[in-house]
C-alpha positions as CSV (number, residue, x, y, z in Angstrom):
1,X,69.7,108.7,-21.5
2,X,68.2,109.8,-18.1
3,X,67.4,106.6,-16.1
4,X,63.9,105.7,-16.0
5,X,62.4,106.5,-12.5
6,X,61.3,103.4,-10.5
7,X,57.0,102.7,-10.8
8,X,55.9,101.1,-7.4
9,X,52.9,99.9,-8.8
10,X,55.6,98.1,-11.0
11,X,56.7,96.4,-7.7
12,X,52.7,95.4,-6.8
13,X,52.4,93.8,-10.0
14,X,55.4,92.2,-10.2
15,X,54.3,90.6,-6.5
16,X,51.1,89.5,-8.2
17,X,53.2,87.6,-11.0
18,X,55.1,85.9,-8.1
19,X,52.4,85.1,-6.2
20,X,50.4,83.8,-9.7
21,X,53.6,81.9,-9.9
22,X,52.5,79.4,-7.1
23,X,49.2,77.9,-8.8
24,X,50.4,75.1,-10.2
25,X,52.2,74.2,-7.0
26,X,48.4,74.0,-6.1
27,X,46.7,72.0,-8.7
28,X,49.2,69.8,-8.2
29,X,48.8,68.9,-4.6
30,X,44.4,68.4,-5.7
31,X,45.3,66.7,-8.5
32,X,47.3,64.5,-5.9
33,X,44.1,64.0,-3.7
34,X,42.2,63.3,-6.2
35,X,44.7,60.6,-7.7
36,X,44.0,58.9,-4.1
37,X,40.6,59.4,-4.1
38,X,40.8,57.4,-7.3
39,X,43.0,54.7,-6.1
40,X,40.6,54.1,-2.7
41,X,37.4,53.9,-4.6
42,X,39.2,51.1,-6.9
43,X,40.5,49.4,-3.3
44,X,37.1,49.6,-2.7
45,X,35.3,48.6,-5.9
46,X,38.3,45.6,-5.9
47,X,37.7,44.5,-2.3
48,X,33.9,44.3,-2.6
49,X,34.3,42.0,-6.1
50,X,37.0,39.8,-3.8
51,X,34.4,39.5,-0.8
52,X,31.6,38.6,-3.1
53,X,33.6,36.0,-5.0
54,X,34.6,34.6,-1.4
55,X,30.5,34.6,-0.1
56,X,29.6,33.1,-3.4
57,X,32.5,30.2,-3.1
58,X,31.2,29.7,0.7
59,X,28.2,29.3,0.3
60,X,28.4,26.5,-2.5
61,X,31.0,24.9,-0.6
62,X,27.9,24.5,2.1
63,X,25.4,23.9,-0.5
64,X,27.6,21.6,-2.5
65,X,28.1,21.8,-6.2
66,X,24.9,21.4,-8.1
67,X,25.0,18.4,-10.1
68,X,24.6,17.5,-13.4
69,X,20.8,16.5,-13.3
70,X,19.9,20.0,-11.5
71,X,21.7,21.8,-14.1
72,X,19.7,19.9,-16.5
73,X,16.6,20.5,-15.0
74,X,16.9,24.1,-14.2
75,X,17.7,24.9,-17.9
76,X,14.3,22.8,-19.2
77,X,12.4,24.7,-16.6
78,X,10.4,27.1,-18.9
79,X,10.1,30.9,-17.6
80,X,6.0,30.7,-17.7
81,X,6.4,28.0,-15.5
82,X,9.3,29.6,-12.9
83,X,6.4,32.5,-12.3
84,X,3.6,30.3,-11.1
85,X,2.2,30.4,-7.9
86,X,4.2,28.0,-5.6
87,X,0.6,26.8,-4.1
88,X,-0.6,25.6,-7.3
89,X,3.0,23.1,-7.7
90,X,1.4,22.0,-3.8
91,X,-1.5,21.4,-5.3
92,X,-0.8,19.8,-7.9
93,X,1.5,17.2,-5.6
94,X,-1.6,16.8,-3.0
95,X,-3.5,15.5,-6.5
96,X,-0.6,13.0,-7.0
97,X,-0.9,11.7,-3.6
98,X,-3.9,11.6,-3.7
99,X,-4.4,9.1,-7.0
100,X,-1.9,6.7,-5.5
101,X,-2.6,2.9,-4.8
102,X,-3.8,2.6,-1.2
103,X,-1.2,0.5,0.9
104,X,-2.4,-2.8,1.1
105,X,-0.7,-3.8,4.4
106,X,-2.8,-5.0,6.6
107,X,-0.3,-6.7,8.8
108,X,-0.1,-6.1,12.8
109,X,1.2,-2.6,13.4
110,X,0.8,-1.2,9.9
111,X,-0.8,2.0,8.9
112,X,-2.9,2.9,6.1
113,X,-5.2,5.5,5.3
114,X,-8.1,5.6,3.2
115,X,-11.0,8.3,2.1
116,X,-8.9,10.9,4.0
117,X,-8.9,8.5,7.5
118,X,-6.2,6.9,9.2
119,X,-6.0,3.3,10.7
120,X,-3.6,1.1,12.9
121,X,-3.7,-2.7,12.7
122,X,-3.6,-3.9,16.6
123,X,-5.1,-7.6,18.1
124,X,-6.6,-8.5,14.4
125,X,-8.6,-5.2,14.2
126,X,-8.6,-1.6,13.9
127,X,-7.9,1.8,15.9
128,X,-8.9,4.9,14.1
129,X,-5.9,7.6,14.5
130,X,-7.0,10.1,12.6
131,X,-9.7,11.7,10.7
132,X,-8.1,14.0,7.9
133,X,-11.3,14.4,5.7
134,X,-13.2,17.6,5.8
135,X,-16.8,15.8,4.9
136,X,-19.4,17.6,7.7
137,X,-21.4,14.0,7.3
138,X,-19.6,11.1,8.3
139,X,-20.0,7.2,8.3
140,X,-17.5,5.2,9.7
141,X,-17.0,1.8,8.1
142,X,-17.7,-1.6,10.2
143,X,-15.0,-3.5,9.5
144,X,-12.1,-3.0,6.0
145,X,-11.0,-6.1,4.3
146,X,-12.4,-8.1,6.9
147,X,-10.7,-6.3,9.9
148,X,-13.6,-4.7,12.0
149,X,-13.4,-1.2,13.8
150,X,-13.1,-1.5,17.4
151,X,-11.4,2.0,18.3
152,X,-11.5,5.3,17.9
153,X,-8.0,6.3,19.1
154,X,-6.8,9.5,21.3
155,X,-7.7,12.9,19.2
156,X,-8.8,10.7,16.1
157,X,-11.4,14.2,15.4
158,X,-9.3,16.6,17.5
159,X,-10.3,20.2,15.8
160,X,-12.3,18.7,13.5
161,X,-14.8,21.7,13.0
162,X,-16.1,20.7,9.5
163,X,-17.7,17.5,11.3
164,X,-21.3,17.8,12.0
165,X,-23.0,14.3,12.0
166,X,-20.9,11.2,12.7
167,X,-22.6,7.6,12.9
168,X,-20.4,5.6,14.7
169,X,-20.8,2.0,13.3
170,X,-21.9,-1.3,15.5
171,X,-18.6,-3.1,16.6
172,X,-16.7,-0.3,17.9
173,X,-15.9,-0.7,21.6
174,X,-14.2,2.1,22.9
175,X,-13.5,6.0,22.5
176,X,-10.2,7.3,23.7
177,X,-8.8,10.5,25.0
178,X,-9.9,13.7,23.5
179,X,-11.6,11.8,20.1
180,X,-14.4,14.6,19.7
181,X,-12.5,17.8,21.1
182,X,-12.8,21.0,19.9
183,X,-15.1,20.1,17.1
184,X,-17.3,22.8,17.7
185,X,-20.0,22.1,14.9
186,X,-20.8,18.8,16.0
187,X,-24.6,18.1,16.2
188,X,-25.5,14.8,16.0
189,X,-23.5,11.5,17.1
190,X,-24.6,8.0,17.0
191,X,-23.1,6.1,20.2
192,X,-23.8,2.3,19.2
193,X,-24.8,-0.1,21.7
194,X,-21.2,-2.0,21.4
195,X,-19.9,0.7,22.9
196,X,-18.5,-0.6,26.3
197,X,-15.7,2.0,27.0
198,X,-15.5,5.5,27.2
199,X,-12.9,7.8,28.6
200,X,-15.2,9.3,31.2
201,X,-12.1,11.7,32.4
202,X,-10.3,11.9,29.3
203,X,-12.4,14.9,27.9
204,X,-13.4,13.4,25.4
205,X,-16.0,16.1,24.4
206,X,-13.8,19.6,25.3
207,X,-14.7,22.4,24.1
208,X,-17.4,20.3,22.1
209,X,-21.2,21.3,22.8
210,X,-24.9,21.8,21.5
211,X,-25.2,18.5,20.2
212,X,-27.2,15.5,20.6
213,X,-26.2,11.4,21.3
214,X,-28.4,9.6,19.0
215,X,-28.5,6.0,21.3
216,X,-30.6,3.2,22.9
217,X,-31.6,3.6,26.0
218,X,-30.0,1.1,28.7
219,X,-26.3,1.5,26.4
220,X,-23.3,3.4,27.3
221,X,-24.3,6.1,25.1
222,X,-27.3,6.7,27.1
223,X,-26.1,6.5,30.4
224,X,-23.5,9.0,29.3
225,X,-25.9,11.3,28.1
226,X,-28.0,11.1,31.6
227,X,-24.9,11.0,33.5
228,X,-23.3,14.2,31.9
229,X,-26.6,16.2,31.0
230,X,-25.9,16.1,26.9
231,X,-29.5,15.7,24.9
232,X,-30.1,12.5,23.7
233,X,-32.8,10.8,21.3
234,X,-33.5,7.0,20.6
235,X,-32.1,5.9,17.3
236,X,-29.4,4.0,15.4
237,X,-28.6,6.4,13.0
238,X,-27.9,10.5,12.3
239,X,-31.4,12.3,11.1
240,X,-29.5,13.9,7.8
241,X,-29.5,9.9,6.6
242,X,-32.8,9.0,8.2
243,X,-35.3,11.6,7.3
């Protein structure tokens, strides 16, 4: 039998085949790539878990471990009443305070407040630190369980811009530093004629104007008013309570 003459394109394909042969060579080295690929996202997925669990343990090493009672009370806390508005739970402490017993001391030194003021017990009598009421009329008392009012302290209405008639009381003898600045709505004040010191150069009235000392004439309270140029008018007492 005559032998078969040689077919170059025979040769081509066969070159093909051989070349075809390779492939897997090359799924192999992606499937290796992706194999890592794999292996650093679980690193990665592992690592973050680790570094959580370690910020977690931190922090309640700082915090400390909540007790007992706060597990307690966190579980009885109702969901209604973990999406109210934190200012009502402020509110609704301010009330509490509020409707608590007034201290009763009335010892030298002590502090007490009451109807939103603040007094200090010094020399058998009182020094009124603070005004924290937001009343535009006020009337200061003359004396509190038998302890009169003989001060009204440094800054005792500092700010105080609700405040627009104050009738001092007879009794009181001196206004401190800075009692009436910045109360910029201030229109009348009754200056009694107890009144026998005045921080002249304590700026006592800063940043306080357009209102008028309701005084005797001959007192403290008038010479003031003279001295500095602030209107005054005879009387004991604020019109709103008068008229």
């Amino acid at each position: 039998m005559p032998a078969r003459p040689r077919d170059e394109n025979f040769d081509d394909m066969a070159t093909v085949r051989t070349e075809t042969i390779e492939e897997p060579e090359n799924r192999g080295q992606k499937a290796l790539v992706i194999f890592f690929i794999v292996l650093a996202s679980v690193i990665f997925a592992g690592a973050s878990v680790l570094i959580y669990q370690y910020m977690k343990s931190h922090q309640r090493a700082i915090i400390g471990p909540v007790t007992e009672t706060e597990e307690e009370a966190t579980a009885t806390v109702s969901p209604s009443k973990k999406d109210e508005d934190p200012s009502s739970e402020q509110t609704e402490k301010a009330t509490e305070e509020e409707t608590e017993p007034e201290t009763k001391d009335r010892s030298e030194g002590a502090f007490f407040e009451i109807n939103g003021f603040s007094y200090k017990v010094e020399n058998e009598a009182l020094t009124l630190v603070r005004c924290n009421a937001t009343g535009a009329i006020v009337q200061l008392p003359a004396e509190i369980d038998g302890l009169p009012l003989k001060v009204i302290g440094n800054r005792a209405f500092f700010g105080c811009n609700h405040l627009q008639y104050l009738d001092i009381p007879e009794g009181v003898t001196t206004i401190s530093d800075y009692a009436f600045s910045y109360c910029s709505n201030l229109r009348e004040i009754v200056m009694p004629d107890s009144l026998t010191t005045f921080a002249y150069d304590g700026g006592v009235f800063d940043y306080t104007g357009g209102f008028t000392i309701i005084c005797n004439p001959n007192t403290l309270g008038y010479r003031l008013a003279e001295g500095v140029g602030i209107p005054w008018k005879h009387g004991d007492s604020i019109s709103v309570i008068t008229e």
